[in-house]
N, C-alpha and C positions, 0 to 999 in steps of 0.2 A: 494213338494213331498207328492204323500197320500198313503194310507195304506189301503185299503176297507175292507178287512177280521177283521181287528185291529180296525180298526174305527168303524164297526159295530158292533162287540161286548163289545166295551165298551159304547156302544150308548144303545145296549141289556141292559147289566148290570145297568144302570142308570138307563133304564124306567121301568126295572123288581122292582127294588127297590123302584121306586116312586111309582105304581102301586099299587102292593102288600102289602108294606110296606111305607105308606105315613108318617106315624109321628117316621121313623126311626131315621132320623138324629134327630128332635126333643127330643127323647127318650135318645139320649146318651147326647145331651147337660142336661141333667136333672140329671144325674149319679150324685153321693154322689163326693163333691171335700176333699182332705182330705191335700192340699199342703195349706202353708201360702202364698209365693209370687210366682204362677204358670206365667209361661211366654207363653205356650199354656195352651185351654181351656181344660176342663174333653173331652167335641167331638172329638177337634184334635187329645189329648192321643188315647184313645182307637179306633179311625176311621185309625189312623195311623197302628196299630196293626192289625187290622182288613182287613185293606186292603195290609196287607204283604202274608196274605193269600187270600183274595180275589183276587191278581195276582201272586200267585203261586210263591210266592219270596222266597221260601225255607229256609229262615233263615235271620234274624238281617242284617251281612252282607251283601247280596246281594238287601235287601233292601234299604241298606245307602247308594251302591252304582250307584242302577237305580236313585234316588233320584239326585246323582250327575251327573248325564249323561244326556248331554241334554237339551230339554224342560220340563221334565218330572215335575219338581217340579212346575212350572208354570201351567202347564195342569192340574195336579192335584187339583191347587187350581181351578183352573176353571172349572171341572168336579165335584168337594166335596162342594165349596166354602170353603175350610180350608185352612191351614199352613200344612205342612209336617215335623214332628219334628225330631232329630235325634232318631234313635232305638236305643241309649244307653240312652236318656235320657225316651223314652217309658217303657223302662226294669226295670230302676227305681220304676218308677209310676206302673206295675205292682206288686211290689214288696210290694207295702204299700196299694192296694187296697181289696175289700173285694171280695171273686168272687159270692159270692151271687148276688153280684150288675148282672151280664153279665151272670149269670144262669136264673136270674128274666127277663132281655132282652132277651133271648131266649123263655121265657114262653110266654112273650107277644108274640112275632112274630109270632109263633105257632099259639096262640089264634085269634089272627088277619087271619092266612090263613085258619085257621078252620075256621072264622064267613064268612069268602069271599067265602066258599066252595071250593077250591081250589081243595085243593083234594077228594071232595066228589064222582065221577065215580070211583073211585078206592078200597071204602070201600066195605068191605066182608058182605053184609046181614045189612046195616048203624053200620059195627064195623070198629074202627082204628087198622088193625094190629100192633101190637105193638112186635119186634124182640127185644130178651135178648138174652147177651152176652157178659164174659167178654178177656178181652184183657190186652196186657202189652203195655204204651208207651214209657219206657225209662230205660235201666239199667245204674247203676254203681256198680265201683270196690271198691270205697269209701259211706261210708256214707252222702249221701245231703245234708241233715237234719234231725232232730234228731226224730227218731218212723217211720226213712223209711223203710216199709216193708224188708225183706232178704231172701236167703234162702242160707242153708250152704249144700255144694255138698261134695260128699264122700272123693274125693281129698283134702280137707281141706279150697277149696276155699269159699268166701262170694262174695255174689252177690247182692246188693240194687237194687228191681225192683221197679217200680211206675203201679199198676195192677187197672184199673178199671175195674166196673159193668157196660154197657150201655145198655140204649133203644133205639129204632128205630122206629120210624114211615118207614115201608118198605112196598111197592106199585110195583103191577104188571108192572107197565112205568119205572121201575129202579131207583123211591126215596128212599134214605137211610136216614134218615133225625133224625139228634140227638133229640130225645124227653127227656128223664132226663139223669142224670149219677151219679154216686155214686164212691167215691172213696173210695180204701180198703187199707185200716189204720192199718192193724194191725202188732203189734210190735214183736209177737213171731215168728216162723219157721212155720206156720200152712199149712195144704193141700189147694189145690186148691178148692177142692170141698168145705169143710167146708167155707172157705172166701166168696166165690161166691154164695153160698145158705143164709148166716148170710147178704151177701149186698143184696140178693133177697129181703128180708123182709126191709133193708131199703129201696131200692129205691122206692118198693110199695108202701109204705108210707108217701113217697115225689110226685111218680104221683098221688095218690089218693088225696091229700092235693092241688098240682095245678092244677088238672083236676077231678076234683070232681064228674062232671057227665059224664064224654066222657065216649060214649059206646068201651070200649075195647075188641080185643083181643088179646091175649097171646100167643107169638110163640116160643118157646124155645128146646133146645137140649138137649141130653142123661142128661143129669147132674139132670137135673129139676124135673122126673114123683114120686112126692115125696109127703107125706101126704101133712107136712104143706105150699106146694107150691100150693096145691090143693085147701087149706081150705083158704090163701088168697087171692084165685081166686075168691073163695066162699061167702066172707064176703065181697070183693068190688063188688061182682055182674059183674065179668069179665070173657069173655069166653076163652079157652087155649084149644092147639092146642099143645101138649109137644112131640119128640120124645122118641120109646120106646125101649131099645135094649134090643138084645135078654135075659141077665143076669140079669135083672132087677126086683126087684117086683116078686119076685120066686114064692109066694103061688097066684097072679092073673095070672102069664104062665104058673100056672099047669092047673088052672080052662079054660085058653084060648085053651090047649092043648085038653082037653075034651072036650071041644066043635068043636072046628075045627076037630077033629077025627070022629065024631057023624055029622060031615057037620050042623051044628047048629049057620049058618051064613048066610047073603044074600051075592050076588056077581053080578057084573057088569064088561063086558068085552068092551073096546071100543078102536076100529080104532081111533088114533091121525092122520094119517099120511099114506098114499100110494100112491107109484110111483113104475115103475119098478127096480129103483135100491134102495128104503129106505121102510121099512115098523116100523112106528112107533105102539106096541099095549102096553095097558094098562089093567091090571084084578086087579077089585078095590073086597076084601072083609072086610064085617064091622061086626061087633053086637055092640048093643045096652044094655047099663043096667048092666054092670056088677058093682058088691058091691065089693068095696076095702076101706076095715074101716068104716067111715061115709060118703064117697063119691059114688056116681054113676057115673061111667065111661062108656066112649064108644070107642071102639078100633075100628079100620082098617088097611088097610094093602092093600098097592100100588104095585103090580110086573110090571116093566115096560120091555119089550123085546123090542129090536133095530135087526133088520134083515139090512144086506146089502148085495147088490149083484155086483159083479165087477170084470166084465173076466170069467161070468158064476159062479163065487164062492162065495158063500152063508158064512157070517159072522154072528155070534151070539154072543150075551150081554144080559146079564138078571141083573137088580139093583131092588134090594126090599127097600121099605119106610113102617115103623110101628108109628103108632102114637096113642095117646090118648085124646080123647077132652072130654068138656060136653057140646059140641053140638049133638044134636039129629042128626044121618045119616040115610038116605035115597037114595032111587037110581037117586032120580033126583038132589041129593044136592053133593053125593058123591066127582062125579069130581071137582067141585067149591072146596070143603072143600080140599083137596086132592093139588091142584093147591095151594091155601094160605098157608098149611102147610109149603110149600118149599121155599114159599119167608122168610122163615127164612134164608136161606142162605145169599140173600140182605147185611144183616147186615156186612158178613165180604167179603165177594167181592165190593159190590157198597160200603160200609162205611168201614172198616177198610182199606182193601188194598188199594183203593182208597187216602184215606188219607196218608197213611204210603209210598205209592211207586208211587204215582202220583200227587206228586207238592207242594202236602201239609206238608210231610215231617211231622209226627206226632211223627215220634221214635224221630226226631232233641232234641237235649239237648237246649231248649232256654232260659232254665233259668237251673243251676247248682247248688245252694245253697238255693234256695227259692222255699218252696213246693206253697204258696200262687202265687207269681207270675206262677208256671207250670201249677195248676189251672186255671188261666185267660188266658194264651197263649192258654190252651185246649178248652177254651170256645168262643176267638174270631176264633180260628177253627172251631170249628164249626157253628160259625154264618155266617161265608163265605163260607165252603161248601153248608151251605143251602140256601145262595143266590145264589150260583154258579149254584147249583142244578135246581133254579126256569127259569135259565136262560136253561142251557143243555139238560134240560127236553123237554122246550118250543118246539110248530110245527115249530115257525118263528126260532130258530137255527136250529133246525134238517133239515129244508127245505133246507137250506144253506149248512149245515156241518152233513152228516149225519152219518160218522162212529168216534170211537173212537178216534184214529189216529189223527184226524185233530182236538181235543180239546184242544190238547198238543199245536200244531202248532199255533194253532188261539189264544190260550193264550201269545206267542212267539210275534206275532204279534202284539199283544194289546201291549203288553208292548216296541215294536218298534214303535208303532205307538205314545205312548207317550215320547219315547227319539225326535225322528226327527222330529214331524210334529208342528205344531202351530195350538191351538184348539182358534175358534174365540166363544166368549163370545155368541154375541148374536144368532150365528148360535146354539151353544148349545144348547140356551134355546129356540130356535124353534123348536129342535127335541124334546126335551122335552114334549112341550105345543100338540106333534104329537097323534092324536085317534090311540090309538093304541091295540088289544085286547092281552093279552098274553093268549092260550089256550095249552092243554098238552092233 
C-alpha cells in the first residue's frame, strides 16, 4: 500500500529540515543531559516532543497511541534515526529540564535562516517585521503552581491564567514565526495593560541581547502608542509601526485635529482593485514631524471603501486604519508602509489561532503541575510550527496542496502513511541525497 499525499510530505518535511536546518538533529544531541542513568538520549527526549507537534498529534495521548499503531514506530526510527520514547516518560524529562536550553535552539534556527536569507524578499525596506502581542495559553480552577498569575471576577470566582508576551517574525507569504517570548509572572490581580507593557520592556531586552544588530521593525496594537515604548524603540535603534485609537494620546489628537481641519497633511488616493462587480479604493493621509515629549512622530491614516455590485445594487463598507511610526512617509512609500502595518494581524490569525485551533492545540493542558515543563512543551511548539511553516509556505507544497483545507488532510495522511506503509531505509536516504531547491 502507498500513500502519495502522506509520503510526500513527510519526504517535504525531512528535506526542509535538512536543507535549512542541517546541524538540527546535531543541536539537540548537544542539549544539557541532567538524568543519572537515561535509557533514551537528550535528541530522542525532546525530537519525541517535538515531533508530537510536528504531526499535529494534539496531545501526550494521541501520540502514545500512533506510536502503537502500526509501522509507525519503525518508520519513525528510519525517518529521525531515533527511538520513539513513551510521552509519559518525555513529560518527565520536561519537567526537570531548563527551557532556556529550547528558547537558545530557537535562537539558533532563526539565526541559521537569517544567514541563508530565507526570508530576505520579504523584508520591509532590509527591516524584519517583528509582531507584539500578548495572549492566554491555558486556565485553571486550581492553582498549577505556586505565583500562577490569577484574576478574581465579581462572582467570587478565581481563575489561574498562563498569559504570555510574544514576538513574531510576520511576512507578507503568511509567516508567523515565533521570534522571542516572555512569560508574565506576576503574582498580584494586576490589569492587562500594565503586565503586557512591564513584559514589553522585558522581551526588548531579551531580542536586543540575541539579536543585537537585526534591523527591526515594530508592529504593535492600541495597547503600545506609549512614551517609554517609544523611547525603547529609540534606544535600540528599531523602527515601529504602533496602532493609534481614536482616545489615545489626547493632547497629540488635539494637535492632529488642527491640522487635519487646516488640511495640513498630504494625501494619496489609489485603485486596489476594479471589476464590474468589486471596486477596491484606498485614501492614504499622513504628516510628518509631529513632537510628542522627546519623540518625533509621524501619523497616517488608511480609509479603505469596498463597493460591490450584485443584482444592480450597490454595497458599501468603509474601515479606517491609524497608526504611528518613525519612519519618514512619503507618497511613494505610503502604500508599502500602510501594507506592513497590517501584517500585525499575522500574529494572531497565522500564529496564535493557528496554533490554538489547528492541530497544535496550544490551550491543551500538557503539563498540569509543572510551570517549567509548560515552558518547554511551548517551545517545542513552536519549533515545529516553524518547521511546519518552512514546509506550507514552500512553491514545492503549495504547487501540490494549495488551499488550507488540504493542510489538515495531508497532515492526516502523513500520519496514515506512517501507521500502514513500510519506509525502506535506503530509498530514504536517496530522497534525501535528492537536489532539491526549497523557494517561497
Amino acid at each position: 500500500m502507498d500513500n502519495f499525499e502522506g509520503r510526500n510530505l513527510l519526504n517535504l518535511i525531512t528535506i526542509v529540515i535538512r536543507r535549512h536546518l542541517p546541524d538540527f538533529f546535531t543541536k539537540l544531541s548537544l542539549l544539557e543531559e541532567h538524568r543519572k542513568r537515561p535509557q533514551y538520549t537528550t535528541q530522542e527526549m525532546y525530537m519525541a516532543c517535538i515531533s508530537m507537534f510536528l504531526f499535529k498529534q494534539k496531545s501526550r495521548n494521541d501520540m502514545n497511541n500512533s506510536a502503537k499503531t502500526g509501522r509507525f514506530r519503525d518508520n519513525y526510527h528510519v525517518v529521525f534515526g531515533m527511538r520513539l520514547p513513551h510521552m509519559d516518560s518525555v513529560a518527565l524529562f520536561m519537567e526537570k529540564t531548563q527551557p532556556t536550553q529550547l528558547e537558545e535552539l530557537k535562537r539558533e534556527m532563526l539565526q541559521c535562516l537569517i544567514s541563508k536569507k530565507v526570508f530576505h524578499k520579504f523584508l520591509f525596506e532590509g527591516f524584519y517585521p517583528v509582531a507584539i502581542d500578548g495572549t492566554g495559553i491555558s486556565s485553571y480552577d486550581y492553582e498549577p503552581w505556586s505565583g500562577c498569575p490569577y484574576k478574581k471576577y465579581k462572582a467570587g470566582k478565581t481563575v489561574w491564567q498562563v498569559p504570555i508576551l510574544e514576538a513574531k517574525l510576520v511576512f507578507v507569504n503568511g509567516f508567523s514565526i515565533s521570534f522571542c517570548t516572555q512569560w508574565i509572572l506576576n503574582t498580584e490581580d494586576s490589569d492587562k495593560q500594565s503586565c503586557e507593557l512591564q513584559a514589553f520592556k522585558e522581551i526588548s531586552e531579551k531580542i536586543k541581547k540575541q539579536f543585537p544588530r537585526l534591523p527591526i521593525v515594530i508592529l504593535a496594537d492600541g495597547l503600545y502608542p506609549k512614551d517609554p515604548v517609544f523611547t525603547i524603540c529609540r534606544n535600540n535603534s528599531w523602527k515601529f509601526i504602533i496602532t493609534l485609537k481614536d482616545k489615545t494620546l489626547k493632547l497629540l489628537q488635539e494637535k492632529l485635529c488642527d491640522l487635519l481641519l487646516d488640511k495640513n497633511y498630504e494625501h494619496k488616493e489609489l485603485i486596489l482593485k476594479h471589476t464590474p462587480k468589486f471596486m477596491l479604493k484606498q485614501t492614504h493621509r499622513f504628516i510628518n514631524g509631529l513632537s510628542y515629549k522627546s519623540h518625533q512622530l509621524n501619523w497616517f491614516e488608511c480609509v479603505e471603501e469596498l463597493t460591490k455590485t450584485e443584482n444592480k445594487t450597490k454595497t458599501n463598507s468603509t474601515t479606517r486604519f491609524v497608526y504611528l511610526t518613525n519612519i519618514h512617509i512619503n507618497t511613494d512609500n505610503i502604500l508599502k508602509i500602510s501594507q506592513y502595518a497590517r501584517q500585525r494581524w499575522r500574529i494572531e490569525n497565522e500564529g496564535f489561532d493557528i496554533q490554538k485551533n489547528h492541530g497544535y492545540e496550544l490551550e491543551h493542558k500538557f503539563s498540569r503541575t509543572s510551570l517549567v515543563a509548560q515552558q518547554n512543551y511551548y517551545q517545542c511548539l513552536q519549533i515545529a510550527h516553524l518547521i511546519n511553516q518552512l514546509v506550507e509556505k514552500s512553491q514545492k507544497y503549495k504547487s501540490t496542496s494549495p488551499d488550507k483545507e488540504s493542510i489538515y488532510k495531508n497532515w492526516e495522511r502523513m500520519i496514515a502513511y506512517l501507521w500502514l506503509c513500510e519506509i525502506s531505509q535506503d530509498e530514504f536516504k536517496n530522497i534525501l541525497l535528492t537536489n532539491c531547491q526549497i523557494r517561497y
